[in-house]
N, C-alpha and C positions, 0 to 999 in steps of 0.2 A: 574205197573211202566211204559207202554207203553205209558199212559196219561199223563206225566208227562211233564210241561213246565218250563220252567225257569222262572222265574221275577226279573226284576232288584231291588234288595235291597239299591241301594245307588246308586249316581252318586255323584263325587269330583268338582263340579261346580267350586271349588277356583282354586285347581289344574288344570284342565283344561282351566280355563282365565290365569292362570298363564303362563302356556305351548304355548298358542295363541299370549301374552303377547310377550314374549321369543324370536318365532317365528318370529314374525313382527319385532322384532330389530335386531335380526339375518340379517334377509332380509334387512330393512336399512341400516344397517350399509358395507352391499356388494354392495349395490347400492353406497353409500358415499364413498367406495373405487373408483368404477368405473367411476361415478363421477369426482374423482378428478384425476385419471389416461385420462381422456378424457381432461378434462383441461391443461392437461402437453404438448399437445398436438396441432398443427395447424392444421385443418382440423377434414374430418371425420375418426375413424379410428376402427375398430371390433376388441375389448374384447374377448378374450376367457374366460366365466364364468366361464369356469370347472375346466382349470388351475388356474385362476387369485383366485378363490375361496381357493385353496389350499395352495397357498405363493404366497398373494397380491406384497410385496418388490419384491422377487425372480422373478417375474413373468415381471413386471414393467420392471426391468434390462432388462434380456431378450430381451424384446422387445424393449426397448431403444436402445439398441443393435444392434438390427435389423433396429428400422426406421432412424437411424444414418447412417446407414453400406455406404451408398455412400459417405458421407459426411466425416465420420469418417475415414482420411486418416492415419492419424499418428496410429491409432488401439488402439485408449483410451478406457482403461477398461470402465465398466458401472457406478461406484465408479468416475472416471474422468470427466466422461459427466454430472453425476448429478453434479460435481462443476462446469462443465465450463458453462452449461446451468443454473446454479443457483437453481435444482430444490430443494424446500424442502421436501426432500424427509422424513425423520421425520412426519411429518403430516401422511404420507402411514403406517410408524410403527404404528403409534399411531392408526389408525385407524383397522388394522390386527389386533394389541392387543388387542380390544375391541371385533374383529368381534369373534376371538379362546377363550373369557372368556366365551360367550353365548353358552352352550352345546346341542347345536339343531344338527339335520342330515339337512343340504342342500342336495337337489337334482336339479341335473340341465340337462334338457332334449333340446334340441334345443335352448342352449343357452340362454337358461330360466330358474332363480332360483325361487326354492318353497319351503315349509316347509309342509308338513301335519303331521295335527296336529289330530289324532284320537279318536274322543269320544270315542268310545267302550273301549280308555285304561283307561277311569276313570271311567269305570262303575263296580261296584258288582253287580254280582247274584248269585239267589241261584241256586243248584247243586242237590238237593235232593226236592222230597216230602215233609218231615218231616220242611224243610227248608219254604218252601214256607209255609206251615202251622204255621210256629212261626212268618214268615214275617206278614201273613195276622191278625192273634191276637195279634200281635205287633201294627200294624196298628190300631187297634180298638181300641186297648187301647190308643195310643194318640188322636187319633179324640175324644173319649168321655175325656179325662182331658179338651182336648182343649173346650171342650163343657161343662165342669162341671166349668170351668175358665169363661166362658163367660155367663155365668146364671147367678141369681138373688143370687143362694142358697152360690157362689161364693163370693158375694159381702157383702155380712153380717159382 
């Protein structure tokens, strides 16, 4: 049993484009928030991914909030400012709802979001000896159909 290695019996190729798939519009669709939180905006202005990732609207406010506060004499809620500034803010919902349907983990390290997306979770292998031996005469037996399929004696 000391001898014994694993081999992968299967890899979920759909599932895994599926998951990369997922990933990428996850990541879109955060960028399409921050995007359009940068447009609300004059100037240059630094996003906090980590929060803005977790409650894109909530987060917006917030800061609205904040790059008002000189301006904002009378103490208008954030509710206020998005009418008095016209923003439409709607657009930010719609865009959050889209980013919380996508069930992916974001990770965001220096302000940088990623997704990884890990082969190894779509792959089987076998666990045993016994395994690997039904893998490998499993194996032979499709290479020779695939081979008795592409003969002469096939084609009769």
């Amino acid at each position: 049993m000391a001898n014994f290695k694993p081999m992968m019996a299967m890899f979920d190729e759909n599932s895994y484009n599926l998951a990369q798939k997922k990933a990428n519009e996850k990541l879109m669709q955060l960028d399409k928030g921050s995007s359009w939180m940068h447009n609300q905006f004059e100037g240059e202005i630094k996003v906090n991914l980590k929060k803005f990732h977790t409650n894109m609207v909530g987060y917006f406010k917030d800061f609205l909030l904040e790059y008002y506060r000189e301006q904002n004499q009378l103490g208008l809620s954030a509710e206020k400012l998005i009418d008095v500034k016209e923003i439409k803010i709607l657009e930010l919902h719609k865009i959050q709802q889209e980013y919380e349907k996508i069930i992916v983990d974001v990770v965001i390290v220096k302000n940088e979001a990623s997704v990884e997306v890990k082969r190894k979770d779509y792959e089987t292998w076998t666990r045993t000896e016994k395994q690997n031996k039904r893998l490998v005469v499993g194996n032979e037996l499709i290479a020779s159909i695939k081979k008795l399929e592409k003969s002469e004696i096939a084609k009769v």
